[in-house]
N, C-alpha and C positions, 0 to 999 in steps of 0.2 A: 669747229667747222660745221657747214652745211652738208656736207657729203651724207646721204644715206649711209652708206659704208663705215663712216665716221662717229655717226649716232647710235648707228649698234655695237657698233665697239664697245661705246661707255654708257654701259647699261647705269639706269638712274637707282636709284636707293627705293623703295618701295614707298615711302611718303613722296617723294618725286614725281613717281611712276599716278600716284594718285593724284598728284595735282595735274596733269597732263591729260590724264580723263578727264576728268572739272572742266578743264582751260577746252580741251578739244570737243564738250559736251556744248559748252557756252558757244564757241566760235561755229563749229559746223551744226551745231541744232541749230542757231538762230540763221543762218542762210540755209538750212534745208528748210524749216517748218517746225521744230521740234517743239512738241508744249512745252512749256510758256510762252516762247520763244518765235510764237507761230504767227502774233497780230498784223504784219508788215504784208503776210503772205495773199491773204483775203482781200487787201487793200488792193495791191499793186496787180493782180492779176486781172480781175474786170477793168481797170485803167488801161491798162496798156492793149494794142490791136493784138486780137484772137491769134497770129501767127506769131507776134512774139509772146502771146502766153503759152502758147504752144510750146515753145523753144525753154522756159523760162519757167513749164513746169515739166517739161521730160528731159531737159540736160540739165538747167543750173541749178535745179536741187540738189541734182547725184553729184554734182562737182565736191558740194558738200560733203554728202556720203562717202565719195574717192577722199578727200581730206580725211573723216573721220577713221576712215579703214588704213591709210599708210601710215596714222600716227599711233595707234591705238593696237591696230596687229600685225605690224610689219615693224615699228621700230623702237616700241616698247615691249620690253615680250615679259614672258610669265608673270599672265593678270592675274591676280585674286580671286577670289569666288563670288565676292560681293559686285567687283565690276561686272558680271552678267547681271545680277540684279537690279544695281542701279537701271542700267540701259533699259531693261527688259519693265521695269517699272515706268518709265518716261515713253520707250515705246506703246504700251499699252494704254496709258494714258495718252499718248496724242491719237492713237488710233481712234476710240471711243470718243475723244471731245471731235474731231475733227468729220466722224459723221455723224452725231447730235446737231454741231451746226449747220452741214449741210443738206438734214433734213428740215431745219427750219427756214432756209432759203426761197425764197422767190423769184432772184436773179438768177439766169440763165448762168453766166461767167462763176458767179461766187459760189453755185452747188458745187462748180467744177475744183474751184480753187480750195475748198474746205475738203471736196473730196481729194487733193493733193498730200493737206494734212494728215489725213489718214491713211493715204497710202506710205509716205514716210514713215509713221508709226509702224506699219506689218514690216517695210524694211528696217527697222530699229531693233522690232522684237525679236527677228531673226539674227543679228549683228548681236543682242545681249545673249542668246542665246548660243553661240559661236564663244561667246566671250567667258561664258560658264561650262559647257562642256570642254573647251581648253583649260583652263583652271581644274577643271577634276580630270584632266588626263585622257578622257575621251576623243581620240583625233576621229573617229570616223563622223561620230554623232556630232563635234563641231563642223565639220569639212561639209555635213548633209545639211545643218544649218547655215552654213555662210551662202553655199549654193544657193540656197532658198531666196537669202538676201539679195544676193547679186541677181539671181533671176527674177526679180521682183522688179527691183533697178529697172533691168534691158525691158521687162514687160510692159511694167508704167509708163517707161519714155513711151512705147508703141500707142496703148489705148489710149493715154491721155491726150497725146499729141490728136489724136483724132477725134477724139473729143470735144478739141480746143477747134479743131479746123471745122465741124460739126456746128459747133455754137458760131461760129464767124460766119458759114454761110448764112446760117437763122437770121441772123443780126443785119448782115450785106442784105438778106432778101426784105426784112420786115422793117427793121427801124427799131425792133426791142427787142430788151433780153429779160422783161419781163413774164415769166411763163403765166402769169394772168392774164395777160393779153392776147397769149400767142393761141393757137389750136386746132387741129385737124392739117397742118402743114405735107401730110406725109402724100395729100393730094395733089398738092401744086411741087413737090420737094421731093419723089421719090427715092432717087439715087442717094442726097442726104439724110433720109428719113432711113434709109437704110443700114447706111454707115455708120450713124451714133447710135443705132441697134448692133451692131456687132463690137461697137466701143462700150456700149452698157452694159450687155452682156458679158463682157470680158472684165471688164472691171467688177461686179457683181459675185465675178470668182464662179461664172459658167462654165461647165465642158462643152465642147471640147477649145475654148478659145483658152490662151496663152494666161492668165488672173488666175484660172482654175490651178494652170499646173503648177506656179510659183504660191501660191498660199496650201496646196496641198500640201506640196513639200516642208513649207514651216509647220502644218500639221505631223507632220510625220516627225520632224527633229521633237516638238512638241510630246510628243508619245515617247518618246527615250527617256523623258527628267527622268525615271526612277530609277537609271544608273547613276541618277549623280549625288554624292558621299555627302553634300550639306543637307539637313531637313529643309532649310530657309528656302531653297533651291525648290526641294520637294512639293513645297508646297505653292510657291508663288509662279511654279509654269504653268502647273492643269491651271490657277486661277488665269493665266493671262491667256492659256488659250480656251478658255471661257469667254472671254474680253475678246478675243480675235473672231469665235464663232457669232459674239451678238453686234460683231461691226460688222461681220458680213453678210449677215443677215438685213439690219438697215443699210446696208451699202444696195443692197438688190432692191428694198421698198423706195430706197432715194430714186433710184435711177428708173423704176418705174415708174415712179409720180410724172418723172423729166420727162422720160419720153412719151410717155402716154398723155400729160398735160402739152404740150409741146407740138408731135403729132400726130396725136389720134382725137 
């Protein structure tokens, strides 16, 4: 049967249970953004009008996300140690690719759409993270990571989406989404010039705006690895929040360049 109810019943065999991370790794990475899995993402965003990128990067990615969390910890249950890892490796990695490229960016739409891929990544590292403090028995220090996740989710839908309505006015007003072209907007554009300053800022992982308090919080799940009983573990959280510290680091020089090329 399909019944929720039905699937927990009949818990899978642990090769099972692995191919189901795989299968749910493959199917919800590639509609969230997940690296590799992310090329489709960058394309279709600058295509489509600013208010359904809007839509299409603060709901129908987390759709994904809601997929990858009711199969993964709601109705496969006792993961392994290694599924934190996996995840936690692929989130760190699409974090990092996803703001490399959108420092290379020149388009208005595609900084934003690359900064999508990376915001997926913080909520991915937070979800492998969840998925290895359960495996080693830690419910608090999982329950502090999922949180992280899930606040991450509700926060991107907010900043991005204003981000996305931010780039559509530029765009409505000028004719491009070239930032080579654009400049000093913030004269003729105040009220916008101001709103993708509180979306950059937030994204950036500024206090006191909403970015700061969901990557803190995976900061802080981050600072518990060393309860947890595998070295593998031990070693590959500090690196990935290593990895989360230098995406957030160019996540603030990205969004300076935007805004300050853009309106100042």
């Amino acid at each position: 049967g399909y019944g929720f109810d039905q699937i927990r019943a009949a818990a899978p065999a642990p090769g099972v249970a692995a191919l189901v991370l795989v299968l749910a790794l493959l199917g919800a990475g590639s509609k969230a953004g997940l690296a590799p899995l992310h090329v489709w993402l960058p394309l279709a965003h600058p295509a489509a009008p600013s208010h359904v990128s809007a839509l299409m990067s603060g709901v129908m990615t987390k759709v994904a996300v809601y997929a990858f969390l009711r199969l993964v910890f709601d109705l496969i249950t006792g993961p392994a140690w290694w599924w934190g890892l996996v995840v936690l490796a692929l989130g760190a990695l699409t974090t990092v690719l996803g703001v490399l490229h959108a420092l290379m960016q020149r388009d208005l739409k595609r900084i934003l759409a690359y900064s999508t891929v990376e915001n997926i990544g913080v909520i991915f590292i937070g979800l492998g993270l969840a998925l290895a403090f359960q495996a080693g028995g830690k419910a608090q220090a999982a329950a502090l990571a999922l949180t992280a996740a899930l606040m991450h989710v509700f926060c991107h839908a907010q900043f991005k989406t204003l981000l996305f309505l931010g780039s559509g006015a530029v765009l409505q007003a000028t004719g491009a989404r070239d930032i080579d072209r654009l400049g000093g907007l913030i004269h003729r554009m105040p009220a916008s010039a101001a709103l993708f300053l509180v979306g950059s800022a937030a994204i950036s992982a500024l206090p006191p705006f909403n970015g700061f308090v969901s990557e803190w919080l995976t900061f802080q799940a981050i600072l518990l690895s060393p309860q947890l009983p595998e070295w593998g573990l031990k070693f590959a959280v500090p690196a990935t929040g290593a990895l989360l510290a230098l995406a957030a680091a160019l996540a603030a020089a990205c969004f300076v360049k935007a805004f300050g090329v853009v309106f100042l």
